[in-house]
C-alpha positions in Angstrom: 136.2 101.9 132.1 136.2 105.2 130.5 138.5 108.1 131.6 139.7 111.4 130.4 143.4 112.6 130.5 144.5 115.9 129.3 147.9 115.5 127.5 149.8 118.2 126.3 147.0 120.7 126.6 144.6 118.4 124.6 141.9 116.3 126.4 141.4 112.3 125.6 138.7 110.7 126.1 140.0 106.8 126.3 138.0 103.2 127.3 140.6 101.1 129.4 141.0 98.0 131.5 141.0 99.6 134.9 144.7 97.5 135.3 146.2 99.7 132.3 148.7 102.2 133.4 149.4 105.3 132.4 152.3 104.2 130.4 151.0 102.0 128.4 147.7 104.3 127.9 150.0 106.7 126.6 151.7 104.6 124.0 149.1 102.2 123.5 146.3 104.5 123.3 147.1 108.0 122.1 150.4 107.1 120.2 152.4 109.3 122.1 156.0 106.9 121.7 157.7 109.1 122.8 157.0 107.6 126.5 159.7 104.4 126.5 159.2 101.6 128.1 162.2 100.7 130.0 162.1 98.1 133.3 158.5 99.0 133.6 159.7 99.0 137.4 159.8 102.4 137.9 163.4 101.7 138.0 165.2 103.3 135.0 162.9 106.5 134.4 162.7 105.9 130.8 158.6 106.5 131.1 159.2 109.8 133.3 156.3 112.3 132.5 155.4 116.0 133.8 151.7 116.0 135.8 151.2 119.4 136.9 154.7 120.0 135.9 156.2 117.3 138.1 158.2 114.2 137.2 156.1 111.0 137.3 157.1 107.6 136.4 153.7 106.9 134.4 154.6 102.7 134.4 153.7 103.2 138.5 150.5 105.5 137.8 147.5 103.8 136.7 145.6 105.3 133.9 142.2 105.8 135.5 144.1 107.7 138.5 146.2 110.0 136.7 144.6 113.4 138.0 146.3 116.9 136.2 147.5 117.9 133.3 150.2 115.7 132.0 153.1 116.6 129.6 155.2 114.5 127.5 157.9 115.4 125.6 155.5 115.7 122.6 154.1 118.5 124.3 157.7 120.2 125.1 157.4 122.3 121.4 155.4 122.1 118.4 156.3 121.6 114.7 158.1 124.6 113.7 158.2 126.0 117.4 161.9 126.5 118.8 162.9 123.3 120.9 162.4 123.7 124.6 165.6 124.9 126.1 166.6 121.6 127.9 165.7 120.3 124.5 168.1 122.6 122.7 170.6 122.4 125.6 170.7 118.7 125.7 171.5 118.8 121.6 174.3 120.9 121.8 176.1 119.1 124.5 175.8 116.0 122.5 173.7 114.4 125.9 171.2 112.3 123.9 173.6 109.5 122.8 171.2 106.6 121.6 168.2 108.5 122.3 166.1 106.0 124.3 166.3 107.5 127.9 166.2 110.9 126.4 162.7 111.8 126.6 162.2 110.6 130.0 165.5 112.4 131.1 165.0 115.8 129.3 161.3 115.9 131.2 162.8 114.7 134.3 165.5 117.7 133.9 163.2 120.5 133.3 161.0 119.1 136.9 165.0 119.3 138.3 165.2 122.8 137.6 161.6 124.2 138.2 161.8 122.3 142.1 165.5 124.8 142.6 167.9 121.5 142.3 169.9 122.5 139.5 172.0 125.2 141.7 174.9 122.5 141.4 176.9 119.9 139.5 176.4 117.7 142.6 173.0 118.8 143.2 171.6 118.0 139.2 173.5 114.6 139.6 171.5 113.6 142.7 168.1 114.4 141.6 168.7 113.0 138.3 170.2 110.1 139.7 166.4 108.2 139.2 167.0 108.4 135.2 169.2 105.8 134.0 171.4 106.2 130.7 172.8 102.9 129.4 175.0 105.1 127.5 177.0 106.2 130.2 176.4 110.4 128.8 175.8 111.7 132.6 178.5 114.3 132.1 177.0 115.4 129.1 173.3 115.7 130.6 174.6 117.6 134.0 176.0 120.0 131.8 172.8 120.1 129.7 171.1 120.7 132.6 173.1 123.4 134.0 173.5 125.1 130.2 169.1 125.2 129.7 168.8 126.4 133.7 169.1 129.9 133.2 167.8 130.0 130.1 164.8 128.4 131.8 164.9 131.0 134.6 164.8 133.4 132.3 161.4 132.6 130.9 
């Protein structure tokens, strides 16, 4: 079947199986690998994605449903564009350990602080509680989170 997403402010058009999820569309499809592939269970929230500017775990979305205008972390900042706050805030408190949930928790982060649930420690840990590090670097990413918020704000 033949679809069209918009991803990262650029529109796709893509033939898939109609079974094909958004996940794999992404990686598969438009190269964007950047979009991990974790427990494909919606589980881990390595495959987290913005649509509309809130968190979606694309491994439950199906590719020919997706509906709005999806971000990845691609589409955070360009080449030679400053990194996105979170982005910035999650390298200076050393919260990206290996690097494989990153992606999905950076996104997941900046839909934590645009929905108002960043006013806390507590607060950050519970609605990040749906991205899984292997690393064990929660500290560091609640204080990533709470460092880019304001910043953030600001904008």
């Amino acid at each position: 079947m033949d679809i069209s997403l918009t991803v990262n402010g650029r529109e796709h058009h893509l033939s898939v199986d109609p079974r094909v999820t958004l996940l794999d569309a992404l990686r598969e499809q438009l190269g964007l690998t950047g979009v991990k592939k974790g427990c494909d269970q919606g589980q881990c929230g390595a495959c987290t994605v913005l649509v509309d500017g809130r968190r979606v775990l694309s491994c439950f979305v199906l590719a020919a449903r997706a509906d709005g205008e999806i971000t990845t972390i691609e589409g955070l900042s360009g080449e030679g564009e400053p990194l996105h706050p979170m982005q910035q805030a999650f390298v200076e408190q050393d919260a990206y350990q290996c690097g494989y949930c990153t992606p999905g928790q950076i996104l997941s982060a900046i839909a934590c602080v645009d929905e108002g649930h960043a006013e806390s420690d507590d607060s950050i840990r519970e609605y990040m509680s749906g991205n899984l590090c292997r690393c064990a670097a929660y500290p560091k990413i609640v204080a990533a989170v709470a460092r880019a918020r304001e910043q953030m704000e600001a904008r």
